[in-house]
Legacy VTK file of the C-alpha trace (Angstrom):
# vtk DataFile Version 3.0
C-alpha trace
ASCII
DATASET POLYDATA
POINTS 120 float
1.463 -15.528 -3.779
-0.540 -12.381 -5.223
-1.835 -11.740 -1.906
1.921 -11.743 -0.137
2.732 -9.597 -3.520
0.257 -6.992 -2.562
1.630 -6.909 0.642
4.987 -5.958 0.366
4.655 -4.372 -2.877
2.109 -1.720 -1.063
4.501 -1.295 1.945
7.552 -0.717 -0.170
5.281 1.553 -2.195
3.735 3.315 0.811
7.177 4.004 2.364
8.896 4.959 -1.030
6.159 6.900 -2.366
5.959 9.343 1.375
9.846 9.498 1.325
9.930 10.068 -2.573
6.891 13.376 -1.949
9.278 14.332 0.964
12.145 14.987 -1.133
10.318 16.844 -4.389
8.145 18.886 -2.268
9.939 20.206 0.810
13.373 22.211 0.684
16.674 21.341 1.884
16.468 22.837 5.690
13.176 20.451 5.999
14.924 17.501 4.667
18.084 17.786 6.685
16.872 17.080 10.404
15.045 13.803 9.153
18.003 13.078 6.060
21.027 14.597 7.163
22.921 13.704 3.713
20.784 16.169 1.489
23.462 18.927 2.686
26.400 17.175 0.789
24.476 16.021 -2.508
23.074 19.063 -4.372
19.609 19.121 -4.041
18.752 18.276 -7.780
20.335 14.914 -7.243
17.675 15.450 -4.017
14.926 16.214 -5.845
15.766 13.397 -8.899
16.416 10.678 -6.373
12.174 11.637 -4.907
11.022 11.695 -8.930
12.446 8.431 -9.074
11.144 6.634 -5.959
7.634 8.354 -6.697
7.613 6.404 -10.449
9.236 2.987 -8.613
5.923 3.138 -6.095
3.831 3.819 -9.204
5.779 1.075 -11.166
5.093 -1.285 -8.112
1.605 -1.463 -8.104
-0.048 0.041 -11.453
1.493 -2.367 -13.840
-0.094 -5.794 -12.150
-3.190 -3.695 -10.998
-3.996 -2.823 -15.039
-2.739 -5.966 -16.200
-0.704 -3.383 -18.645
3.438 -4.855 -18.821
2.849 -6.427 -15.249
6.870 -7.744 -15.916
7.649 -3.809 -14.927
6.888 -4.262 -11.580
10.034 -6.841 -11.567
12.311 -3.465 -12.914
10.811 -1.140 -10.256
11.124 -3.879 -6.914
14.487 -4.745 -8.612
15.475 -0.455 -9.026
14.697 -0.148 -5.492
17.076 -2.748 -4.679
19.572 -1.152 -6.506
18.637 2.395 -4.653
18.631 0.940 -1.410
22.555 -0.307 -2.100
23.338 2.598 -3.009
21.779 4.606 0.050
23.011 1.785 2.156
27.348 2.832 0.636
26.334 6.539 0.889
25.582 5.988 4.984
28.150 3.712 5.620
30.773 6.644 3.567
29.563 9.603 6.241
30.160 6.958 8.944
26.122 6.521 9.686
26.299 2.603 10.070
22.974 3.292 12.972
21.267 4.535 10.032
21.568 1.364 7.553
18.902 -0.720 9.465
16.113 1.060 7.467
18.054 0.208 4.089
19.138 -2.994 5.040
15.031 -3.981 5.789
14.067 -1.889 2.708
16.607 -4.014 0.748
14.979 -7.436 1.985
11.337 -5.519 1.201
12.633 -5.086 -2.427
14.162 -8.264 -3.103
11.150 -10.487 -1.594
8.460 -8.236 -3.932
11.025 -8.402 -7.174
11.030 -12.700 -6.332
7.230 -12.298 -5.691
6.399 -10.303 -8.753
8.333 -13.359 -10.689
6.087 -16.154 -9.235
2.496 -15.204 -10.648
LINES 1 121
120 0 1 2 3 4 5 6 7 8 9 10 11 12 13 14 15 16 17 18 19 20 21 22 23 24 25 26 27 28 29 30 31 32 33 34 35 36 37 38 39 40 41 42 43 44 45 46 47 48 49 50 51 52 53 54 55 56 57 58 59 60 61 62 63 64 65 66 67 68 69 70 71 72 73 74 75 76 77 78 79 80 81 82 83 84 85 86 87 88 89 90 91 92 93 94 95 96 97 98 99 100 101 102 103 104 105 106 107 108 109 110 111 112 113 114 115 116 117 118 119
C-alpha cells in the first residue's frame, strides 16, 4: 500500500505543485489562455488558490517522507478533494462542463491517496 501511496500521492503532487507555481509566478494574461476563469476571480484569490496547492503538494509527500505528523498528508489529499469540488462548481457555473474531466480525475486522484494515506 506505501508503494500505490507514493504513486498517486507524487502525481497529485507533481500536477498540483506545476499548476500551483503557474498561478503565483506568472500574471493574469499568461494564465488566461491555459485557465480562462482567472479573468473573473481577482487575481489574489489567483495567486492564494497557487500558495495553497503549492503547501497541499508539500503536505502530500513531506509529512510520511520525515515520519514528522504523517496523519497531515490525510488533511492535504482530503483539501485537494475539497479544491477540486470546488473548481469542478466554478466550471460547471461559466458553462465549461468539457473542462471538468481534469477535476473529475483529480478528484478520484485525491480521494484514492486520502484512503491510501489511512491504510499504513
Amino acid at each position: 500500500m506505501e508503494i500505490a501511496y507514493w504513486i498517486v500521492a507524487g502525481l497529485l503532487a507533481a500536477f498540483h505543485l506545476y499548476a500551483g507555481g503557474k498561478k503565483v509566478a506568472q500574471s493574469k494574461e499568461r494564465l488566461a489562455p491555459m485557465m480562462g476563469w482567472v479573468d473573473t476571480v481577482p487575481m489574489g484569490a489567483v495567486r492564494g488558490i497557487g500558495t495553497i496547492e503549492i503547501l497541499g503538494a508539500a503536505g502530500l509527500v513531506l509529512p510520511p517522507l520525515t515520519g514528522t505528523a504523517p496523519a497531515l498528508a490525510i488533511f492535504a489529499a482530503l483539501g485537494f478533494l475539497v479544491l477540486q469540488i470546488l473548481a469542478t462548481a466554478l466550471h460547471l457555473s461559466r458553462g465549461e462542463v468539457k473542462e471538468t474531466g481534469l477535476n473529475v480525475g483529480l478528484i478520484a486522484l485525491a480521494g484514492v491517496a486520502a484512503w491510501l494515506a489511512t491504510t499504513w
